[in-house]
PDB file with SEQRES, HELIX, SHEET and CRYST1 records, atoms N, CA, C and O in Angstrom:
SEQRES   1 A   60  UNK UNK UNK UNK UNK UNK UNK UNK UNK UNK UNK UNK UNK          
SEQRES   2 A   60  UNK UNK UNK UNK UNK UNK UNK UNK UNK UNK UNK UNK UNK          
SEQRES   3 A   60  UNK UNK UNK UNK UNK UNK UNK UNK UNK UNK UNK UNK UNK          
SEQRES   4 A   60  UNK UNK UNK UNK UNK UNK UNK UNK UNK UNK UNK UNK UNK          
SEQRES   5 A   60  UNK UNK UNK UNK UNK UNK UNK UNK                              
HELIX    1 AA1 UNK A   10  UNK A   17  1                                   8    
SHEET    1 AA1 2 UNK A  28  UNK A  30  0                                        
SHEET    2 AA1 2 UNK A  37  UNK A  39 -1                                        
CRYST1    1.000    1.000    1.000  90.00  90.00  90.00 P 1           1          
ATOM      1  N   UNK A   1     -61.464  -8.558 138.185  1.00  0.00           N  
ATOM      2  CA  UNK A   1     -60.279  -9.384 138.143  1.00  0.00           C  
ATOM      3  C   UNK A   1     -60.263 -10.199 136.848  1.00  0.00           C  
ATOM      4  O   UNK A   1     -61.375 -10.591 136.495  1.00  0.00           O  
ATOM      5  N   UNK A   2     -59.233 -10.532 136.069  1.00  0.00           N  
ATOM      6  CA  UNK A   2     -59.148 -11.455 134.688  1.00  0.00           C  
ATOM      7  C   UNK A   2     -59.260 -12.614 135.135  1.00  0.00           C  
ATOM      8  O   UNK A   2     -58.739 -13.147 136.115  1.00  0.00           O  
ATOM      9  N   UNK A   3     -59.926 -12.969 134.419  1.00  0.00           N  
ATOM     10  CA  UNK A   3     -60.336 -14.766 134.703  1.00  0.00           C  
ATOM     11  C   UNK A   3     -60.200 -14.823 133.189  1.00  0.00           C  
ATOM     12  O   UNK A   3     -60.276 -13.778 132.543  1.00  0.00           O  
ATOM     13  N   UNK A   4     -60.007 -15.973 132.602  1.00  0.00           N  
ATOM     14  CA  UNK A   4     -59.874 -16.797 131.182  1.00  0.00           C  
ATOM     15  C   UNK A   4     -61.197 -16.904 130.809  1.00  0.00           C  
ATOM     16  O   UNK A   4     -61.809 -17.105 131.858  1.00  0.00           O  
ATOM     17  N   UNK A   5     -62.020 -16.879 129.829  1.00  0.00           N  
ATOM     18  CA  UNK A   5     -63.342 -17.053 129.435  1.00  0.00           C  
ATOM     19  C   UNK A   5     -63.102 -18.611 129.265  1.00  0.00           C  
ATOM     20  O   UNK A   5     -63.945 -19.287 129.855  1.00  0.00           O  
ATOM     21  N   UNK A   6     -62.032 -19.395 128.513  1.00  0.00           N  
ATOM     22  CA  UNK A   6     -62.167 -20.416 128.352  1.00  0.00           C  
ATOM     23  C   UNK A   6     -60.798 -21.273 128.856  1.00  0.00           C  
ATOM     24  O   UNK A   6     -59.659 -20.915 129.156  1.00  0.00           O  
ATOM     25  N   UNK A   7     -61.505 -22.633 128.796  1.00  0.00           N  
ATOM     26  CA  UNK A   7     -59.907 -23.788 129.981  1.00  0.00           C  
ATOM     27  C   UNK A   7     -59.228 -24.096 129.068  1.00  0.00           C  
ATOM     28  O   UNK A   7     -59.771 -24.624 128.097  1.00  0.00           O  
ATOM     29  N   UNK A   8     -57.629 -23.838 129.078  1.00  0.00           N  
ATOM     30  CA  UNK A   8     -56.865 -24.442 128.273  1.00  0.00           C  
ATOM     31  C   UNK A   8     -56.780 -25.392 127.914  1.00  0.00           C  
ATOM     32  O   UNK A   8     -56.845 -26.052 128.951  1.00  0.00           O  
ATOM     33  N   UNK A   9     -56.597 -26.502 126.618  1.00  0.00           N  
ATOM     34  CA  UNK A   9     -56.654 -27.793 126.938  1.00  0.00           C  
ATOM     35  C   UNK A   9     -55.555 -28.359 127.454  1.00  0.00           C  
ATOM     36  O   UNK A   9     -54.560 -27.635 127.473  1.00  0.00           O  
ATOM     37  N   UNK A  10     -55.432 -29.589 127.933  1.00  0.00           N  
ATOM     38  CA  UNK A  10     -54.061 -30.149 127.986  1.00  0.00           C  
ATOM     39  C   UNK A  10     -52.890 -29.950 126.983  1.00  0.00           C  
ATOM     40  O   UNK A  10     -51.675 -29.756 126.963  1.00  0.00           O  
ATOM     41  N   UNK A  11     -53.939 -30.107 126.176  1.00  0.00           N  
ATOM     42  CA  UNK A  11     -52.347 -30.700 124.600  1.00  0.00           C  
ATOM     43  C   UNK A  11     -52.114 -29.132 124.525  1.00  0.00           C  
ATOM     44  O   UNK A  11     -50.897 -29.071 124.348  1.00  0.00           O  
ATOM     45  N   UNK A  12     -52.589 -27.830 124.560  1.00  0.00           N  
ATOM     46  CA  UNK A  12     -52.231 -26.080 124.009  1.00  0.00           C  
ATOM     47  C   UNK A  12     -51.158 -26.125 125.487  1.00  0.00           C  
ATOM     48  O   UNK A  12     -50.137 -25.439 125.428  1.00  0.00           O  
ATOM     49  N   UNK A  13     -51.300 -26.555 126.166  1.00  0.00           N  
ATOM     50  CA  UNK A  13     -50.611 -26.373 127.513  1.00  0.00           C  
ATOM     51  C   UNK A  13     -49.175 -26.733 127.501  1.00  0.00           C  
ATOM     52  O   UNK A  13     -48.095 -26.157 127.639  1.00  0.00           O  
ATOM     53  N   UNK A  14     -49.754 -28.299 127.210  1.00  0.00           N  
ATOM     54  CA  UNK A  14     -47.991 -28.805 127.234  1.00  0.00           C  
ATOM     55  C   UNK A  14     -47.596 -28.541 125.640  1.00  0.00           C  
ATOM     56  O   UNK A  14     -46.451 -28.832 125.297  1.00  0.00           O  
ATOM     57  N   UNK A  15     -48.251 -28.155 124.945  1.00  0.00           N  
ATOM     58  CA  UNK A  15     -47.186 -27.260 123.337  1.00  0.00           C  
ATOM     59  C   UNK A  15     -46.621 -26.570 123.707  1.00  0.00           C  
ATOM     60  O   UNK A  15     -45.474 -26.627 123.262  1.00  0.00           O  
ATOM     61  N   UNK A  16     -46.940 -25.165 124.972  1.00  0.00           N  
ATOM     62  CA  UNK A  16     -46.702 -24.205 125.238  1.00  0.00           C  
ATOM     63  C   UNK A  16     -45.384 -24.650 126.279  1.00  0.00           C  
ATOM     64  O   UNK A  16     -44.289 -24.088 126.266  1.00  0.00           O  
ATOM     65  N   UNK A  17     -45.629 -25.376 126.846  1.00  0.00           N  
ATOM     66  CA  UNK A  17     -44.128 -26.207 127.763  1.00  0.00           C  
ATOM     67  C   UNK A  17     -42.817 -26.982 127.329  1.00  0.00           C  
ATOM     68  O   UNK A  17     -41.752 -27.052 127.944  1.00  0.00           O  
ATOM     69  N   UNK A  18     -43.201 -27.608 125.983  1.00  0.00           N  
ATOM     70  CA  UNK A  18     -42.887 -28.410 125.096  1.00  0.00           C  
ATOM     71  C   UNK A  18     -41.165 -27.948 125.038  1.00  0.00           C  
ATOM     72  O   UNK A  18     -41.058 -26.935 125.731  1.00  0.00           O  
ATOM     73  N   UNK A  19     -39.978 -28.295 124.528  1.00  0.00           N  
ATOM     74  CA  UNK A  19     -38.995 -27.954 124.090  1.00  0.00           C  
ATOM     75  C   UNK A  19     -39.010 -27.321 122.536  1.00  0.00           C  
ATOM     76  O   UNK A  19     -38.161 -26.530 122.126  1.00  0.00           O  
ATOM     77  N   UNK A  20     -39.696 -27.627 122.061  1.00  0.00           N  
ATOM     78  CA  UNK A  20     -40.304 -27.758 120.648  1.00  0.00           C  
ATOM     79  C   UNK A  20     -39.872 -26.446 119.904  1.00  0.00           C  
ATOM     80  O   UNK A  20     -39.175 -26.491 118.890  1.00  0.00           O  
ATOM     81  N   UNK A  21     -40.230 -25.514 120.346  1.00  0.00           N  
ATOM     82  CA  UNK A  21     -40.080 -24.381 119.780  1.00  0.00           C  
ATOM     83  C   UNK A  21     -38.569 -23.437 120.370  1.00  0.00           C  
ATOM     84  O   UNK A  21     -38.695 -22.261 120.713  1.00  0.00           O  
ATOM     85  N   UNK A  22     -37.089 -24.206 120.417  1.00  0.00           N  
ATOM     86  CA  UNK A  22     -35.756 -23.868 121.036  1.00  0.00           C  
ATOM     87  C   UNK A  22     -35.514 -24.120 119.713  1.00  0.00           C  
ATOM     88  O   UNK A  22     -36.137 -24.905 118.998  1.00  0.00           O  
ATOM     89  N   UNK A  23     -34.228 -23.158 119.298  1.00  0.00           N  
ATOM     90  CA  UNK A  23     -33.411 -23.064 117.715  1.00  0.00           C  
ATOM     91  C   UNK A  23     -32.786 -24.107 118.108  1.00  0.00           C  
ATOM     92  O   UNK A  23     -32.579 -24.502 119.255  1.00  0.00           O  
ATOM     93  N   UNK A  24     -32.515 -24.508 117.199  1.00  0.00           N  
ATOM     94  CA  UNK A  24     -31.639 -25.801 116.638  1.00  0.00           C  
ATOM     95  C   UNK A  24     -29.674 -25.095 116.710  1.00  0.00           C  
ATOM     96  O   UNK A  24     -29.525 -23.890 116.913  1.00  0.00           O  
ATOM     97  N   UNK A  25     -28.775 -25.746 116.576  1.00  0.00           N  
ATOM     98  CA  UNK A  25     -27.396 -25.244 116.370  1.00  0.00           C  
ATOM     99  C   UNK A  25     -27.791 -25.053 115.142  1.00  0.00           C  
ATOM    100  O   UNK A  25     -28.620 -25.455 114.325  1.00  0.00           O  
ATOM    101  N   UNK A  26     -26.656 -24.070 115.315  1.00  0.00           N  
ATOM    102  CA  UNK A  26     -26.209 -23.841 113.179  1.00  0.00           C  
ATOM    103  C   UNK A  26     -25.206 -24.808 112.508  1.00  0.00           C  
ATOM    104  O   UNK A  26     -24.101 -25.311 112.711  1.00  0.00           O  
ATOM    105  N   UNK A  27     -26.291 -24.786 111.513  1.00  0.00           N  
ATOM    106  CA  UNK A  27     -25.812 -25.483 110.502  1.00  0.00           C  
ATOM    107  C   UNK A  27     -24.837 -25.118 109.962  1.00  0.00           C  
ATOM    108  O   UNK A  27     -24.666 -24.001 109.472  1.00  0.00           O  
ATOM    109  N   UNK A  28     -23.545 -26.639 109.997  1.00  0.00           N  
ATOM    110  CA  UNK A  28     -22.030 -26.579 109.285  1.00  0.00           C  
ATOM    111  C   UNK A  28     -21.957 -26.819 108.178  1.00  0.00           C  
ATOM    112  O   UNK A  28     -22.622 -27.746 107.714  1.00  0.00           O  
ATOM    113  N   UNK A  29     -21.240 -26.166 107.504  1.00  0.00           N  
ATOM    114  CA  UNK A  29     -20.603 -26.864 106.412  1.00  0.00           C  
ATOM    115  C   UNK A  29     -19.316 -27.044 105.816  1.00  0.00           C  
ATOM    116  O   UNK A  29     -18.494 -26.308 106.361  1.00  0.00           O  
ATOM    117  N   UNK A  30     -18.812 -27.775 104.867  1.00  0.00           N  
ATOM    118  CA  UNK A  30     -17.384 -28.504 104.904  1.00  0.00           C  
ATOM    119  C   UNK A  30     -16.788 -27.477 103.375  1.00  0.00           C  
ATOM    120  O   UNK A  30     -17.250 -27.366 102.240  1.00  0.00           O  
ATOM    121  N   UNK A  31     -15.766 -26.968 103.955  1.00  0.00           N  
ATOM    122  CA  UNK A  31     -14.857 -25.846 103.484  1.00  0.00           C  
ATOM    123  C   UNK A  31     -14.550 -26.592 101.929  1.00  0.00           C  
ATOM    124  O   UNK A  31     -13.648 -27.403 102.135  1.00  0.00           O  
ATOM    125  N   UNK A  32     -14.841 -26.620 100.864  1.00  0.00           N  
ATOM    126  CA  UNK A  32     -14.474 -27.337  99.362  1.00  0.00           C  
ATOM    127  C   UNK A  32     -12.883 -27.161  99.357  1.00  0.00           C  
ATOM    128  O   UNK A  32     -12.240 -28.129  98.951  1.00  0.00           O  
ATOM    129  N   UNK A  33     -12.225 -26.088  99.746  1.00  0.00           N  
ATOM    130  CA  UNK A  33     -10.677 -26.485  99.224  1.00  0.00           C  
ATOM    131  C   UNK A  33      -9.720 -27.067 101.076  1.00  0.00           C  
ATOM    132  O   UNK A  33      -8.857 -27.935 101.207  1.00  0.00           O  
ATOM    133  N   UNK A  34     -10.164 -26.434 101.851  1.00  0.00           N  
ATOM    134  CA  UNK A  34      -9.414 -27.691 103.381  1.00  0.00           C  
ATOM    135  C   UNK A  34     -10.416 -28.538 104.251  1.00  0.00           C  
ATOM    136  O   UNK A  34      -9.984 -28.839 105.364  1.00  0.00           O  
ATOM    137  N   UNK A  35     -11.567 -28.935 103.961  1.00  0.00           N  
ATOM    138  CA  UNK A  35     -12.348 -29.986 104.174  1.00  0.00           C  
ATOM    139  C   UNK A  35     -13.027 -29.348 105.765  1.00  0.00           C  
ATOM    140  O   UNK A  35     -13.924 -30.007 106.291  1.00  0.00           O  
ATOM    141  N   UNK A  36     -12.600 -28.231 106.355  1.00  0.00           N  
ATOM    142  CA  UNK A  36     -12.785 -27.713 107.994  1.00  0.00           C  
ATOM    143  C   UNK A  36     -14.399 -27.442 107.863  1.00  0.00           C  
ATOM    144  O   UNK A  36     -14.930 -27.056 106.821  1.00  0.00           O  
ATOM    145  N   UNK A  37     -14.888 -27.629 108.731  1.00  0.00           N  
ATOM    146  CA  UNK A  37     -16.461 -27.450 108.932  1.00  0.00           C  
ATOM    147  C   UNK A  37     -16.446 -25.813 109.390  1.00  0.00           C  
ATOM    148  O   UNK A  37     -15.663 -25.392 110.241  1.00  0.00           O  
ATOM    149  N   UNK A  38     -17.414 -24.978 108.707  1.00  0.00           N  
ATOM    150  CA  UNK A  38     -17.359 -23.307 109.575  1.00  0.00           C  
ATOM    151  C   UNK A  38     -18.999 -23.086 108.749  1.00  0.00           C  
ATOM    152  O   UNK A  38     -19.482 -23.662 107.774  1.00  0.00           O  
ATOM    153  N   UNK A  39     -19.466 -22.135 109.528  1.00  0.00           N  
ATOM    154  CA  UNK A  39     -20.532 -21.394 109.136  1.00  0.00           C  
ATOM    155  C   UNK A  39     -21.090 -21.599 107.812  1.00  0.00           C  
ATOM    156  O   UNK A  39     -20.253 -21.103 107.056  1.00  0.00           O  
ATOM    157  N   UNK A  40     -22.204 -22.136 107.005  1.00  0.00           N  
ATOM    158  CA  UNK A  40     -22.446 -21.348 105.817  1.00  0.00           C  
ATOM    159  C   UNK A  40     -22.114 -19.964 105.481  1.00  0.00           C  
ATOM    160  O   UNK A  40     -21.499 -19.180 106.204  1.00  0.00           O  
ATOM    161  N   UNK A  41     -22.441 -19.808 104.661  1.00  0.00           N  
ATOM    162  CA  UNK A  41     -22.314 -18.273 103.484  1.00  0.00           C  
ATOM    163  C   UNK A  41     -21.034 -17.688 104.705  1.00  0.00           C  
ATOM    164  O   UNK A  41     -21.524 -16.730 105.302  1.00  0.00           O  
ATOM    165  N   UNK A  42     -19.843 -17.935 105.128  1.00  0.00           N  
ATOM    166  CA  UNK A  42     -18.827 -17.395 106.264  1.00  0.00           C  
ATOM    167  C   UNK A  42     -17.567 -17.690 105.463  1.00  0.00           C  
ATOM    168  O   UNK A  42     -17.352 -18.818 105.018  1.00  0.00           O  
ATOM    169  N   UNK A  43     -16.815 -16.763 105.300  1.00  0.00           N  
ATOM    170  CA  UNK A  43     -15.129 -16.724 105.212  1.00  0.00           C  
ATOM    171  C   UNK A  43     -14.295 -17.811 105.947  1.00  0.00           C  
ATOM    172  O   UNK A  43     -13.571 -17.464 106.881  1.00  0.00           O  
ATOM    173  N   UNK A  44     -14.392 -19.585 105.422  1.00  0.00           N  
ATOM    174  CA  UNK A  44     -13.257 -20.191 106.144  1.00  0.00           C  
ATOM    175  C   UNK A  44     -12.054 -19.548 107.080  1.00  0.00           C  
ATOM    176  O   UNK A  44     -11.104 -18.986 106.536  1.00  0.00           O  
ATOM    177  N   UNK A  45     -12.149 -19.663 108.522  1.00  0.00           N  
ATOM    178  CA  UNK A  45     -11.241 -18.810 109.256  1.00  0.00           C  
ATOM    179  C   UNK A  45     -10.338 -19.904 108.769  1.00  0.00           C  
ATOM    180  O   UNK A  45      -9.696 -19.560 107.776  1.00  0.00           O  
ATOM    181  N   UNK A  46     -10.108 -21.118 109.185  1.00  0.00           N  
ATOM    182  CA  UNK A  46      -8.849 -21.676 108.735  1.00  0.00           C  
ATOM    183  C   UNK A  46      -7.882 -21.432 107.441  1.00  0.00           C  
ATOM    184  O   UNK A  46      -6.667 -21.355 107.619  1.00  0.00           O  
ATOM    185  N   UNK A  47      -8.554 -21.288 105.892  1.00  0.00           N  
ATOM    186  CA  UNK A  47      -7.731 -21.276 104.369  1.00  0.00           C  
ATOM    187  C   UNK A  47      -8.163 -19.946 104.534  1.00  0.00           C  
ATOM    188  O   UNK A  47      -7.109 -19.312 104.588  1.00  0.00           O  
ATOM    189  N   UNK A  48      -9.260 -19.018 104.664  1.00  0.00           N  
ATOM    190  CA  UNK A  48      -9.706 -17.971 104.167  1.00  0.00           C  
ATOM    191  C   UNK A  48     -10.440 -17.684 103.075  1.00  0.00           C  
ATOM    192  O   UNK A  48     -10.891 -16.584 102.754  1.00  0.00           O  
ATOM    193  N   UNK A  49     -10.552 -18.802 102.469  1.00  0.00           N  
ATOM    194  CA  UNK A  49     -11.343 -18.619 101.075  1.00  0.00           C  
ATOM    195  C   UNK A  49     -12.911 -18.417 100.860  1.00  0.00           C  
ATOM    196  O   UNK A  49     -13.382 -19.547 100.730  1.00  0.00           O  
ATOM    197  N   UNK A  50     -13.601 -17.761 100.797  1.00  0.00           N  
ATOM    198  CA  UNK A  50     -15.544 -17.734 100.547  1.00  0.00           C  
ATOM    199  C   UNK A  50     -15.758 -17.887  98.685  1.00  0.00           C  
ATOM    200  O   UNK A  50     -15.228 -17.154  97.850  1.00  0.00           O  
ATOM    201  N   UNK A  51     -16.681 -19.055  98.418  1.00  0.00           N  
ATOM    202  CA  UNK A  51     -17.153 -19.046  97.342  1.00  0.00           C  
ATOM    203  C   UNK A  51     -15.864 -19.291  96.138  1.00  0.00           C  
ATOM    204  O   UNK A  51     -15.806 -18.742  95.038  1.00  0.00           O  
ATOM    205  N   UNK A  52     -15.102 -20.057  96.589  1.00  0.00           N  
ATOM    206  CA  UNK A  52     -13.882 -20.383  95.745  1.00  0.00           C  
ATOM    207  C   UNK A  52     -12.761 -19.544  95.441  1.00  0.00           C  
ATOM    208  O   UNK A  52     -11.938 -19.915  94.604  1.00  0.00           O  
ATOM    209  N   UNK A  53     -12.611 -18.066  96.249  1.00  0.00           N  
ATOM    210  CA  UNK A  53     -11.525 -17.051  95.777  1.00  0.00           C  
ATOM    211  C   UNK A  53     -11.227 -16.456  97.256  1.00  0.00           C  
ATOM    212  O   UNK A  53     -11.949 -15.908  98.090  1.00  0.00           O  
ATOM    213  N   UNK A  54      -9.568 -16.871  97.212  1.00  0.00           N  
ATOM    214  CA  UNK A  54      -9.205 -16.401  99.143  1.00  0.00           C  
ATOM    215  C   UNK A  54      -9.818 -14.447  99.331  1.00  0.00           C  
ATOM    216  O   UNK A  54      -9.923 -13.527  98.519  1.00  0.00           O  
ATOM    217  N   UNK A  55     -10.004 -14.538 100.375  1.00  0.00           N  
ATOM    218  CA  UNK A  55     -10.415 -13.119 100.672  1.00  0.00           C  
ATOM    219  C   UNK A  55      -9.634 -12.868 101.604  1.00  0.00           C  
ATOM    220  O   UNK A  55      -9.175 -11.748 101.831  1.00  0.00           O  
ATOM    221  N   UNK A  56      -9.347 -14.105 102.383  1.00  0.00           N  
ATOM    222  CA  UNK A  56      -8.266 -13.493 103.461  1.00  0.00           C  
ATOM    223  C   UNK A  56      -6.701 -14.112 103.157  1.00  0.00           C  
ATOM    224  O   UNK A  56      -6.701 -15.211 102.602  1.00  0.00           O  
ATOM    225  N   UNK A  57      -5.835 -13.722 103.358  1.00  0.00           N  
ATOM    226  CA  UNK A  57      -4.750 -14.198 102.990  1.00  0.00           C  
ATOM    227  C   UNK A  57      -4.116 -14.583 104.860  1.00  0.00           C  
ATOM    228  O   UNK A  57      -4.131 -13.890 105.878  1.00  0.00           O  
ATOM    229  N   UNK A  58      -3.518 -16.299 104.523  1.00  0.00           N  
ATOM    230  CA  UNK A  58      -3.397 -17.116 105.742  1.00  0.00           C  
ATOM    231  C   UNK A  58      -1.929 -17.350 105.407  1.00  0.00           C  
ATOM    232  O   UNK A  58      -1.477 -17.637 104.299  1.00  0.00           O  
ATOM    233  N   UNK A  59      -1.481 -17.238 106.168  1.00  0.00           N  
ATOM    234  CA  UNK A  59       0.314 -17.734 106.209  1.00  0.00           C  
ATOM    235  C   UNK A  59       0.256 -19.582 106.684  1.00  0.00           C  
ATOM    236  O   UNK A  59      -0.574 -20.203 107.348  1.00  0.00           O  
ATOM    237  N   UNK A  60       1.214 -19.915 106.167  1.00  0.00           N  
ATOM    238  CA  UNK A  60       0.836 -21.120 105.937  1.00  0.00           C  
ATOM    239  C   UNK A  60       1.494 -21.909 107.445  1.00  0.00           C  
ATOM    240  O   UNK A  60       1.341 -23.117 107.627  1.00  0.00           O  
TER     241      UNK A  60                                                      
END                                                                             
């Protein structure tokens, strides 16, 4: 039968329980030409623009 050769300590235990290691949200950022918060390196859905030149064209 498996038995552990050695006792976990407390502190490896509750690391292992911890919240500690859950992703974080993603990180926003603020659109340079309509100020809207969306994705890094992402195509503003609101203006459409990535990296200063529209890619998508938005009816106004």
């Amino acid at each position: 039968m498996a038995v552990p050769k050695k006792k976990v300590s407390k502190a490896r235990r509750d690391k292992r329980r911890s919240n500690v290691w859950k992703l974080d949200a993603p990180q926003m950022a603020k659109c340079p030409k309509c100020g809207e918060f969306n994705l890094s390196h992402r195509v503003c859905r609101v203006c459409g623009t990535y990296n200063g030149k529209v890619v998508i064209e938005k009816e106004a």
